[in-house]
The first five atom37 places (N, CA, C, CB, O) and aatype in JSON, in Angstrom:
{
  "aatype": [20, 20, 20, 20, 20, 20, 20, 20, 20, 20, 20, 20, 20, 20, 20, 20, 20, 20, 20, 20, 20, 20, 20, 20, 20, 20, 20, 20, 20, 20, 20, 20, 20, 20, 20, 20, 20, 20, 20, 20, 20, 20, 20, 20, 20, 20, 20, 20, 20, 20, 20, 20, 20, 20, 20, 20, 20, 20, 20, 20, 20, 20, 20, 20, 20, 20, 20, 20, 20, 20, 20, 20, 20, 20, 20, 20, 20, 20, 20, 20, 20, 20, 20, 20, 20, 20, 20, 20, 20, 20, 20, 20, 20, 20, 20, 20, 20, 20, 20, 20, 20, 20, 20, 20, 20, 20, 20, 20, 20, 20, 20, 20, 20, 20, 20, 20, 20, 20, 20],
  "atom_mask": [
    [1, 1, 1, 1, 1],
    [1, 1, 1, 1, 1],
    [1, 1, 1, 1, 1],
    [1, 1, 1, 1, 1],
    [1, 1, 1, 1, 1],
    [1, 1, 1, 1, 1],
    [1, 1, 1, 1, 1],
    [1, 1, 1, 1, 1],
    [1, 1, 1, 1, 1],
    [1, 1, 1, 1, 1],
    [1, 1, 1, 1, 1],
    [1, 1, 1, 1, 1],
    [1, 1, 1, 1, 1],
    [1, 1, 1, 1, 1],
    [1, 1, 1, 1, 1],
    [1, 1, 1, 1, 1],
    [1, 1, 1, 1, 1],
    [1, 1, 1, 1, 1],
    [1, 1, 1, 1, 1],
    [1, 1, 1, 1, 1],
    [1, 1, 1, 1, 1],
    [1, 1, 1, 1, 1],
    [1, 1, 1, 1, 1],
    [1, 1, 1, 1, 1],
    [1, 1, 1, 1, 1],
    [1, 1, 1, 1, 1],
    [1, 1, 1, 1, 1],
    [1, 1, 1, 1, 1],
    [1, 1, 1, 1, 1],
    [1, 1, 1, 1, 1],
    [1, 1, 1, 1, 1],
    [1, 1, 1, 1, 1],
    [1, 1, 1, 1, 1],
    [1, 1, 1, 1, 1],
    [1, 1, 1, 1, 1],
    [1, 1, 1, 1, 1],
    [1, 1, 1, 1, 1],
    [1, 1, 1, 1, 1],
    [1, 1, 1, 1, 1],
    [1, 1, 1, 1, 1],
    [1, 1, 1, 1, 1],
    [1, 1, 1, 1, 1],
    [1, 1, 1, 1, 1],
    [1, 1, 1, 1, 1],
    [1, 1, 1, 1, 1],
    [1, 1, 1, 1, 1],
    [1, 1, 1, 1, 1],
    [1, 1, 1, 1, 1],
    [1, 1, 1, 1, 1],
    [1, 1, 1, 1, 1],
    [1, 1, 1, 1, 1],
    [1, 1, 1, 1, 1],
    [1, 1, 1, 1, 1],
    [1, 1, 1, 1, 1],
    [1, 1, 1, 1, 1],
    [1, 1, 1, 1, 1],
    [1, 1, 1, 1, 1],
    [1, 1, 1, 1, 1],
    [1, 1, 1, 1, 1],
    [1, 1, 1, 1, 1],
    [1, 1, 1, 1, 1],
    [1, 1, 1, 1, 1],
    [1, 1, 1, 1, 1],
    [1, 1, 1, 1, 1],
    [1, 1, 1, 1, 1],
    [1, 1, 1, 1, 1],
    [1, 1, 1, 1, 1],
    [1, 1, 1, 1, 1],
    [1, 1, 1, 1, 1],
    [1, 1, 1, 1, 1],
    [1, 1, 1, 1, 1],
    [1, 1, 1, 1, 1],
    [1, 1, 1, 1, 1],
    [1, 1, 1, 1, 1],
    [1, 1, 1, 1, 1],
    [1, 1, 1, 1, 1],
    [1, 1, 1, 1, 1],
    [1, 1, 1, 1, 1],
    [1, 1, 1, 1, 1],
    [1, 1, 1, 1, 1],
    [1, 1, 1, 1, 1],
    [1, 1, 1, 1, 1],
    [1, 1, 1, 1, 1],
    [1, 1, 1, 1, 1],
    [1, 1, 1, 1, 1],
    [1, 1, 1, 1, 1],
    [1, 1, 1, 1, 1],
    [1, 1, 1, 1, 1],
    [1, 1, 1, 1, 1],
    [1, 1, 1, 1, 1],
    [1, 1, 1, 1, 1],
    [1, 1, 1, 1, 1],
    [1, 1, 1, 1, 1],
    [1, 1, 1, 1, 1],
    [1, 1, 1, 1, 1],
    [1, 1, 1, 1, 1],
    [1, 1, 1, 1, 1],
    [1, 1, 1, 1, 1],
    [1, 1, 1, 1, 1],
    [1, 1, 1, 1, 1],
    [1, 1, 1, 1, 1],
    [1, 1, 1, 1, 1],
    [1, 1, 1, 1, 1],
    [1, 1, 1, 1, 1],
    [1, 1, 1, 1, 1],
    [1, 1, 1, 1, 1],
    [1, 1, 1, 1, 1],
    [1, 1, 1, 1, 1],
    [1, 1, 1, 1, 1],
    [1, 1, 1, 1, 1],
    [1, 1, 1, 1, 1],
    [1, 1, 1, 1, 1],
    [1, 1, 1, 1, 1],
    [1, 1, 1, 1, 1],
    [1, 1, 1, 1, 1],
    [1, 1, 1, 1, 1],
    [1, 1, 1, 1, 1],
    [1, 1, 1, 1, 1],
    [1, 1, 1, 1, 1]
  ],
  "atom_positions": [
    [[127.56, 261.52, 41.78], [127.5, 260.87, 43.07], [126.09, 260.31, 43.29], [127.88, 261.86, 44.19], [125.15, 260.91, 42.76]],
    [[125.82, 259.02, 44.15], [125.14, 258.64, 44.18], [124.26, 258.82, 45.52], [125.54, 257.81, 43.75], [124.66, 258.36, 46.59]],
    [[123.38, 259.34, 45.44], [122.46, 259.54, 46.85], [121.57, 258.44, 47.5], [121.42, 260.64, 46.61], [120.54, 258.2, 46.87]],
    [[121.77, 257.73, 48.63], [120.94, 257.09, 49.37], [119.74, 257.24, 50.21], [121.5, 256.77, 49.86], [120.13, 257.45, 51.36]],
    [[118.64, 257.22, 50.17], [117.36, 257.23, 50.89], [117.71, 258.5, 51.57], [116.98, 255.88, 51.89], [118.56, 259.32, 51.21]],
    [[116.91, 258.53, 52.64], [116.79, 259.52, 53.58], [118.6, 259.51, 54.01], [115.49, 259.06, 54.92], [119.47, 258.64, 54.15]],
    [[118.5, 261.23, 54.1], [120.2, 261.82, 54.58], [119.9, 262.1, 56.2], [120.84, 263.7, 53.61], [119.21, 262.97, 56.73]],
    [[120.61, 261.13, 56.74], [120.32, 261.39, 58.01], [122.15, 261.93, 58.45], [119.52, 259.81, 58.85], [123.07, 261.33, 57.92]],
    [[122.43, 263.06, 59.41], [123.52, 263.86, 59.56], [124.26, 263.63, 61.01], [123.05, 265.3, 59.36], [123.9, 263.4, 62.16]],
    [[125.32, 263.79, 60.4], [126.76, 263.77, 61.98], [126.1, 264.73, 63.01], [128.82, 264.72, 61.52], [125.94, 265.95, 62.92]],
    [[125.72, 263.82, 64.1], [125.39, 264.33, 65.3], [123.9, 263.9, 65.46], [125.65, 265.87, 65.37], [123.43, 263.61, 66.56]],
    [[123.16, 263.88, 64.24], [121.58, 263.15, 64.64], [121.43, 262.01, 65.64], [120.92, 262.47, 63.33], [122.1, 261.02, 65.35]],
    [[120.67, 261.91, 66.8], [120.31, 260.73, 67.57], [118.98, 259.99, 66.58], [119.8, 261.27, 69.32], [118.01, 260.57, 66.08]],
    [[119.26, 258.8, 66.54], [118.07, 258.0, 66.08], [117.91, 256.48, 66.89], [118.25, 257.77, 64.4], [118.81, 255.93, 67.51]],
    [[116.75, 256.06, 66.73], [116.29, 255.08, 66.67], [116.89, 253.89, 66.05], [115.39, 255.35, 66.32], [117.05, 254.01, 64.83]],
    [[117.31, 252.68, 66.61], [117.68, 251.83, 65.75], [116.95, 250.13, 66.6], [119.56, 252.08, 65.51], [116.87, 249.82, 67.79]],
    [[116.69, 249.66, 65.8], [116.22, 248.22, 66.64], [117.55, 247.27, 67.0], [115.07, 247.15, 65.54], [118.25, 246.84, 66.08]],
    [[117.74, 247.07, 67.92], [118.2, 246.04, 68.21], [117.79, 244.8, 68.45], [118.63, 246.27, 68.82], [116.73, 244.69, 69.07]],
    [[118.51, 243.56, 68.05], [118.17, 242.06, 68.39], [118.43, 241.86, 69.99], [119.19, 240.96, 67.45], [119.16, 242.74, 70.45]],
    [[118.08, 241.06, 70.75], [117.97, 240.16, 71.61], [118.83, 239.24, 71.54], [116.95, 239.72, 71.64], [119.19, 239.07, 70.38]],
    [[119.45, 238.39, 72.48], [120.09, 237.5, 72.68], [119.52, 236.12, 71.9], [120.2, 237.52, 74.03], [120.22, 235.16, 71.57]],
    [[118.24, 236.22, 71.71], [117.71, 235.26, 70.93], [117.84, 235.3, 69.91], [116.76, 235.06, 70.98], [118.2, 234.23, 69.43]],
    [[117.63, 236.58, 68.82], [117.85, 236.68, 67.73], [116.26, 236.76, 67.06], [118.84, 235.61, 67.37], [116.0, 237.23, 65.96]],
    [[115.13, 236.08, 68.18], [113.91, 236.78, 68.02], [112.92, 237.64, 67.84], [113.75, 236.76, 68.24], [112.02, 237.57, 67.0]],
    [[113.16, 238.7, 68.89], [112.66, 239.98, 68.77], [113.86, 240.82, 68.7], [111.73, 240.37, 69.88], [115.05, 240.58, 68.5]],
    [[113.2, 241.85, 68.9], [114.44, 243.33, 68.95], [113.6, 244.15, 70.42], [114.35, 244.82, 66.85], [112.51, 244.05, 70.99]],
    [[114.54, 244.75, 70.53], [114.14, 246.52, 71.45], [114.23, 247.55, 70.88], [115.01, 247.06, 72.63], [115.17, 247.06, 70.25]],
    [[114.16, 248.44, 70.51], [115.1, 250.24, 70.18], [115.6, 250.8, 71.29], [114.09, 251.65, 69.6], [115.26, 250.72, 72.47]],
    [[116.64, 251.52, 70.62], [117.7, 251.86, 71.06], [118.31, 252.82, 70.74], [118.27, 251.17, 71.01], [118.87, 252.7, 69.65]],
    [[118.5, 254.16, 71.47], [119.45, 255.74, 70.39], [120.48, 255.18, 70.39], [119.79, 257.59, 71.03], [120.75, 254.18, 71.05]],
    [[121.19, 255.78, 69.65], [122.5, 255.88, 68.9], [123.01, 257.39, 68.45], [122.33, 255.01, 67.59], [122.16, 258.28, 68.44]],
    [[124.05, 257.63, 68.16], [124.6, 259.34, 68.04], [125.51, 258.73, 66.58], [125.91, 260.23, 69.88], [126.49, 257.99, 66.64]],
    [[124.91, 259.28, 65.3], [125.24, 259.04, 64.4], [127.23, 259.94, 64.35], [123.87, 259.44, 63.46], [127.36, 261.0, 64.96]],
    [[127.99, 259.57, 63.89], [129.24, 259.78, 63.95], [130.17, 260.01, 62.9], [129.58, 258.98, 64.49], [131.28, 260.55, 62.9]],
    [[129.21, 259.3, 61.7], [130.02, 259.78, 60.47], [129.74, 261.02, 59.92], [129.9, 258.92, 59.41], [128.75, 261.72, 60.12]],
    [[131.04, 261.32, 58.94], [130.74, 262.81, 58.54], [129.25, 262.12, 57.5], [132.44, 263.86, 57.46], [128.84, 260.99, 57.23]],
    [[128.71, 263.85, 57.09], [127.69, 264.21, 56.11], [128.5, 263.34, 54.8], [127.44, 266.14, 55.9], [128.41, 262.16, 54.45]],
    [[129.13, 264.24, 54.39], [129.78, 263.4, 53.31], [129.82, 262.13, 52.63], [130.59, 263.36, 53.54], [129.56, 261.88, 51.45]],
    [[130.35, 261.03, 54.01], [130.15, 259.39, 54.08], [128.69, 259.41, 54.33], [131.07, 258.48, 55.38], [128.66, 258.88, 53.22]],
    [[127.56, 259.49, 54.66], [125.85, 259.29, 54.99], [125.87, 259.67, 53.77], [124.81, 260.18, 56.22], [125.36, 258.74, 53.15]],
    [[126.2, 260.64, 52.93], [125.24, 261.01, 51.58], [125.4, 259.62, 50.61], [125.93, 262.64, 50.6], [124.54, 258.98, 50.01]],
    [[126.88, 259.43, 50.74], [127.36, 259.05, 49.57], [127.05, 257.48, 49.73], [128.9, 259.51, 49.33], [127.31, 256.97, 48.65]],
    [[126.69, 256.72, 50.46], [126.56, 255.45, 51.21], [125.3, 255.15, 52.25], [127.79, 255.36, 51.98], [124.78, 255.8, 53.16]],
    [[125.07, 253.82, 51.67], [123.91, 253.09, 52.51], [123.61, 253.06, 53.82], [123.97, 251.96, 52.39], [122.55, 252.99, 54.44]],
    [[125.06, 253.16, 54.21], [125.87, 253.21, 55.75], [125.57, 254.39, 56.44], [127.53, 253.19, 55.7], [125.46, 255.51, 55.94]],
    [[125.44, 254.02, 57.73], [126.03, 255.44, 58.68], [126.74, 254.6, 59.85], [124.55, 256.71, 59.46], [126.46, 253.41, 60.03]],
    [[127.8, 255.38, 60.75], [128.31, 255.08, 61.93], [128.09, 255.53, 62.8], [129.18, 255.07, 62.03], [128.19, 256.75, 62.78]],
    [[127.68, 254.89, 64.1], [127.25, 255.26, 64.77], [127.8, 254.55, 66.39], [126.09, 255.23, 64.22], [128.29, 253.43, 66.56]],
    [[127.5, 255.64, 67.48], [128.26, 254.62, 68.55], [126.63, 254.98, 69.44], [130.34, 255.25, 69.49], [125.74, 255.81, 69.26]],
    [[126.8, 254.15, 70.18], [125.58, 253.56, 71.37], [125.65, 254.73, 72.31], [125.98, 251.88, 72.34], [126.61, 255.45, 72.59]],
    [[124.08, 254.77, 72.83], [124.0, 255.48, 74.36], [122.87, 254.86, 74.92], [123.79, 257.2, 74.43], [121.9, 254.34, 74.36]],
    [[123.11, 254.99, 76.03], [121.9, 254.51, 76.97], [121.79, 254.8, 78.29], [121.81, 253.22, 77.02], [122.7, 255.36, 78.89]],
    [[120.45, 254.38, 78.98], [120.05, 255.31, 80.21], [120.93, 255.08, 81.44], [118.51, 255.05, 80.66], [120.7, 255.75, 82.45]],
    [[121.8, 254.28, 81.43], [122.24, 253.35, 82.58], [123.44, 254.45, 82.69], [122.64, 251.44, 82.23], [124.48, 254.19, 82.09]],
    [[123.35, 255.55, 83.35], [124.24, 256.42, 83.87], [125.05, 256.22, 85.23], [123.57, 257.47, 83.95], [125.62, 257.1, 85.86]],
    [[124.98, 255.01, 85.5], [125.7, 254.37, 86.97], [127.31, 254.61, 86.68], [125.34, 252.37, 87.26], [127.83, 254.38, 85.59]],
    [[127.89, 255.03, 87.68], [129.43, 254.91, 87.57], [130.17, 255.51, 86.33], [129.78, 253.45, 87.6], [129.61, 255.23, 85.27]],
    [[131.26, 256.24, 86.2], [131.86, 256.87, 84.99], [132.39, 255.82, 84.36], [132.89, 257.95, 85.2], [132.81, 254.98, 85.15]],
    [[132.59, 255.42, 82.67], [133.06, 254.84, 82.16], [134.05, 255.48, 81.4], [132.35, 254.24, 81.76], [134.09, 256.71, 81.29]],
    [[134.86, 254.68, 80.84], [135.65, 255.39, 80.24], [135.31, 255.55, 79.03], [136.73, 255.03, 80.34], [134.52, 254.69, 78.65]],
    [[135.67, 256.47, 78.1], [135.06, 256.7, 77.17], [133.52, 257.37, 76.32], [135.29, 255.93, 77.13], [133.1, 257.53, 75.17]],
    [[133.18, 257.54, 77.42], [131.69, 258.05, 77.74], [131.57, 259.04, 78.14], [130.97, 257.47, 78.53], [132.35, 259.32, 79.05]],
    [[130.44, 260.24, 77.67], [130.12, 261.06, 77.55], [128.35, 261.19, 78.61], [130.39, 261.14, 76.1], [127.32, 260.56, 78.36]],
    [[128.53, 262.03, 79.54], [127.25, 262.01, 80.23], [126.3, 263.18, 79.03], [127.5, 262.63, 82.15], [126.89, 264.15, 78.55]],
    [[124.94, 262.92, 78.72], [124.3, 264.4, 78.11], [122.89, 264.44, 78.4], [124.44, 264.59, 76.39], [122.08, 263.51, 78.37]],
    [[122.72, 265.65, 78.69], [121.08, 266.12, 79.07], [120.58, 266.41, 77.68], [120.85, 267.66, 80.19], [121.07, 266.33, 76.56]],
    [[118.97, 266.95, 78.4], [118.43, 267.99, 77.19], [119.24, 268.86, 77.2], [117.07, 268.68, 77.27], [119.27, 269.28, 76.04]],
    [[120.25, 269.65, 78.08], [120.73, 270.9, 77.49], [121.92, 270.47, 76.64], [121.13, 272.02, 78.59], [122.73, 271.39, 76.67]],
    [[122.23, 269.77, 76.12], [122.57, 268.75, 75.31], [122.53, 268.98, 73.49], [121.6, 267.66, 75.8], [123.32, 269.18, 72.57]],
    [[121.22, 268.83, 73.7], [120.15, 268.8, 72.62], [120.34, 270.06, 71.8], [118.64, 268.75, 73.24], [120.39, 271.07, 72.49]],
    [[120.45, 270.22, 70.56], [119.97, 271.38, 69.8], [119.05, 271.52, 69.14], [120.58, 271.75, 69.15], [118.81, 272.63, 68.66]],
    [[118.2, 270.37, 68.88], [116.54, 269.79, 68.49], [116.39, 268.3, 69.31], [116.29, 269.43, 66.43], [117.38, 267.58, 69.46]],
    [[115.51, 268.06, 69.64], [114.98, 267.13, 70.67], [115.02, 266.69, 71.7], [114.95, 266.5, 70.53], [116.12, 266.98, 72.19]],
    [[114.29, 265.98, 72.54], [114.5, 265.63, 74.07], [114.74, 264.13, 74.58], [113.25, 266.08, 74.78], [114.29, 263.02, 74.28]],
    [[115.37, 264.46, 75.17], [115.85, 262.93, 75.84], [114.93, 262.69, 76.92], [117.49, 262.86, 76.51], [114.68, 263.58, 77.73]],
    [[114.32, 261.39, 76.99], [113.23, 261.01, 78.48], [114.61, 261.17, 79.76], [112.29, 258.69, 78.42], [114.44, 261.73, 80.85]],
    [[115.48, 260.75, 79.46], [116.89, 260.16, 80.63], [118.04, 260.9, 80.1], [117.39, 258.2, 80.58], [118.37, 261.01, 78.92]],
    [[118.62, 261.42, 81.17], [120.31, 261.92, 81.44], [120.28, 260.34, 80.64], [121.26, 262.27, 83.57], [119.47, 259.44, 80.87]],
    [[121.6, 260.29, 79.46], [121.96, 258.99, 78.57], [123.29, 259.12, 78.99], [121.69, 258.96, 76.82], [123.5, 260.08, 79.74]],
    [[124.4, 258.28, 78.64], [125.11, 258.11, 78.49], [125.81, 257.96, 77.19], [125.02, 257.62, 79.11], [125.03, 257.22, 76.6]],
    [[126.94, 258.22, 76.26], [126.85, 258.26, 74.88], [128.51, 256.91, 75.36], [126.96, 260.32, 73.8], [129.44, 256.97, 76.16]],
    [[128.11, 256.02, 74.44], [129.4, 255.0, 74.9], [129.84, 255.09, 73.69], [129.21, 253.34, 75.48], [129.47, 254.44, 72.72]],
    [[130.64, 255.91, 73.75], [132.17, 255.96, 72.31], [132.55, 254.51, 71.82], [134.05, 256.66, 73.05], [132.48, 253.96, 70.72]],
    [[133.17, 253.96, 73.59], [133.62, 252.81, 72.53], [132.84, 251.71, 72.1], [134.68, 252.15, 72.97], [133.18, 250.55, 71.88]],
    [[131.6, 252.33, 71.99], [130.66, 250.86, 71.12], [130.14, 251.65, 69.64], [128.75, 250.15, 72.3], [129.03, 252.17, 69.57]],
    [[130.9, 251.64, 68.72], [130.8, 251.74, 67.79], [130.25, 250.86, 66.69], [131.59, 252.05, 67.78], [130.76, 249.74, 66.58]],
    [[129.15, 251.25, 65.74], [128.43, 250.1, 64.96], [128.58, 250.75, 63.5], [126.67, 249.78, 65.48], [128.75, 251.96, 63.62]],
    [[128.59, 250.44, 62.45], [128.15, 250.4, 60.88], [127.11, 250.15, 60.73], [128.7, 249.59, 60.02], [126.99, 248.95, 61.01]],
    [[125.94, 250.68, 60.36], [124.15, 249.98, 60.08], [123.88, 250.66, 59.02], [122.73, 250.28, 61.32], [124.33, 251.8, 58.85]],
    [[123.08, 250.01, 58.12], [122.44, 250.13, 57.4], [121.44, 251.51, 57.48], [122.02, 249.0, 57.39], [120.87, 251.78, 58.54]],
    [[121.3, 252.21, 56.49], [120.11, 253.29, 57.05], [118.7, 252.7, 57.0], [120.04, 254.71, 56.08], [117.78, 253.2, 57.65]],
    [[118.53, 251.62, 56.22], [117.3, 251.07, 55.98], [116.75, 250.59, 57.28], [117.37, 250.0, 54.98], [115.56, 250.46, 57.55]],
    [[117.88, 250.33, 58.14], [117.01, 249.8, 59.85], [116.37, 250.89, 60.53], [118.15, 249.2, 61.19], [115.39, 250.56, 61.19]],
    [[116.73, 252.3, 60.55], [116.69, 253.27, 61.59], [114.82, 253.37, 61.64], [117.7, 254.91, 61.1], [114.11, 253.43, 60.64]],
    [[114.48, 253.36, 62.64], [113.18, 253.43, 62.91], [113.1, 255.14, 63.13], [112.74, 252.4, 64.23], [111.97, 255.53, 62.85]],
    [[113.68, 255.84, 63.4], [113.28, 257.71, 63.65], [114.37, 258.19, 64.32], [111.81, 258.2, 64.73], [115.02, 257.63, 65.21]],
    [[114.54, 259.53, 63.71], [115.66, 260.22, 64.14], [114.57, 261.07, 65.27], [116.63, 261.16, 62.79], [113.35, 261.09, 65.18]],
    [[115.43, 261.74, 66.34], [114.22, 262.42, 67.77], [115.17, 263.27, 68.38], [113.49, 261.12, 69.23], [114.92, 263.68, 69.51]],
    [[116.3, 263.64, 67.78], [117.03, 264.82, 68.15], [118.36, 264.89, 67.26], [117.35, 264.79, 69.72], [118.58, 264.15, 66.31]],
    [[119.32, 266.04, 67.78], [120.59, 266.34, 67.38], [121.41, 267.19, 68.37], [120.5, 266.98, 66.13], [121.21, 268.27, 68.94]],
    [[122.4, 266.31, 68.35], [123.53, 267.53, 70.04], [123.62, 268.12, 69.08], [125.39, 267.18, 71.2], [123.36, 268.0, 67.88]],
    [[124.35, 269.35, 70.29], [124.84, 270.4, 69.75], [125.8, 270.48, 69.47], [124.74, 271.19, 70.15], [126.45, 269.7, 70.16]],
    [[126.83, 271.34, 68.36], [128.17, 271.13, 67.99], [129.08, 271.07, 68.8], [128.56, 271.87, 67.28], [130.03, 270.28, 68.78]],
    [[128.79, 272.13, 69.79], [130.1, 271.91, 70.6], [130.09, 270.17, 72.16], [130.22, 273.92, 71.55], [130.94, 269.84, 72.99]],
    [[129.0, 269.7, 71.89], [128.92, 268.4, 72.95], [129.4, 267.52, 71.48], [126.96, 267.91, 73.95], [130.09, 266.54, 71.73]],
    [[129.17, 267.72, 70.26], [129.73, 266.4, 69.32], [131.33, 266.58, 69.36], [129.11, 266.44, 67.48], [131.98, 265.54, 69.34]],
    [[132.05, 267.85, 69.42], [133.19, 268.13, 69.56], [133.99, 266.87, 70.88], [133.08, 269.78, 69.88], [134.93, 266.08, 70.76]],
    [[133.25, 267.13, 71.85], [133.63, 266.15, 72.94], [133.86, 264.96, 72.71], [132.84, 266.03, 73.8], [134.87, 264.38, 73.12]],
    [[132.95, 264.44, 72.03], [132.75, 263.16, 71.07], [133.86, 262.66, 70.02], [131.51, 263.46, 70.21], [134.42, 261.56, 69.99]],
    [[134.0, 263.54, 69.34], [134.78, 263.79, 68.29], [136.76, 263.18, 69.44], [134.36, 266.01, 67.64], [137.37, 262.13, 69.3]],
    [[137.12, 264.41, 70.42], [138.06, 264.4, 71.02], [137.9, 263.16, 72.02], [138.25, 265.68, 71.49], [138.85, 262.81, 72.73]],
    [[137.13, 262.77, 72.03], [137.04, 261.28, 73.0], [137.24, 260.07, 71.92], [135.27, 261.04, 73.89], [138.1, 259.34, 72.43]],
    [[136.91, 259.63, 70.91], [137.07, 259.18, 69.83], [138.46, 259.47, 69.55], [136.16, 259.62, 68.99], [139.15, 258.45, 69.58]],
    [[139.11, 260.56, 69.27], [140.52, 260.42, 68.66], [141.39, 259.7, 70.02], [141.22, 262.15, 68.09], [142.19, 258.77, 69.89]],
    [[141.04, 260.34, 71.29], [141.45, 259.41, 72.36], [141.28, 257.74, 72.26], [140.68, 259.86, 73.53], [142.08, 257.09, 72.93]],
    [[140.65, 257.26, 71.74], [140.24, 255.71, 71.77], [141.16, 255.29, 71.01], [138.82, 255.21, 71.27], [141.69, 254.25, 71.38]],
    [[141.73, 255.98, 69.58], [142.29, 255.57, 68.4], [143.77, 255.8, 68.92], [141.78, 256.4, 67.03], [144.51, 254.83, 68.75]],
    [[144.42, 257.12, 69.62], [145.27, 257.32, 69.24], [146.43, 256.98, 70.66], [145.02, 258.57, 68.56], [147.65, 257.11, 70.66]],
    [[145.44, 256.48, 71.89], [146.74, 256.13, 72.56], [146.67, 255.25, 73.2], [147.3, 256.93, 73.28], [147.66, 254.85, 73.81]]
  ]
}
């Protein structure tokens, strides 16, 4: 089997740049990595779905999470984790991983996700 760069793991929050509407600059941005260990080892890839600070109003599909959240690192903002924005990226973009939920808040994740797929 073939190993790719840094093994970054199901449930790690990282850093990722995002583009702009221009296509000029970027921002960063967490993300809650989503694929198993398995798929990250074996591939360039990881999956990952979006979160961000904008905790206004319940969405569907979304997950509210604190630091108590966290099982290594801290969040500046209560985030929001948006399931249904799911991405494929490259690991070569990720600018820093800065935490990891805990198993049982990825579980939530996990059961909100099979909700998106299955009805």
């Amino acid at each position: 089997m073939i190993e790719f760069g840094t093994m970054y793991k199901q449930r790690d929050i990282i850093i990722i740049p995002i583009p702009f509407s221009d296509l000029k600059s970027t921002k960063k941005r967490p993300v809650v990595i989503v694929s198993n260990d398995i798929y990250n080892k074996k591939t360039e890839d990881i999956i990952v779905v979006a979160m961000t600070s904008n905790i206004e109003g319940k969405k569907d599909y979304s997950l509210l999470i604190s630091n108590d959240d966290l099982e290594v690192g801290e969040l500046k903002h209560k985030s929001m984790v948006r399931i249904d924005k799911i991405y494929t990226l490259n690991k070569s973009i990720v600018i820093k991983k800065f935490g990891t939920l805990k198993r049982e808040v990825f579980c939530q994740i996990e059961k909100i996700l099979q909700q998106l797929f299955t009805q």
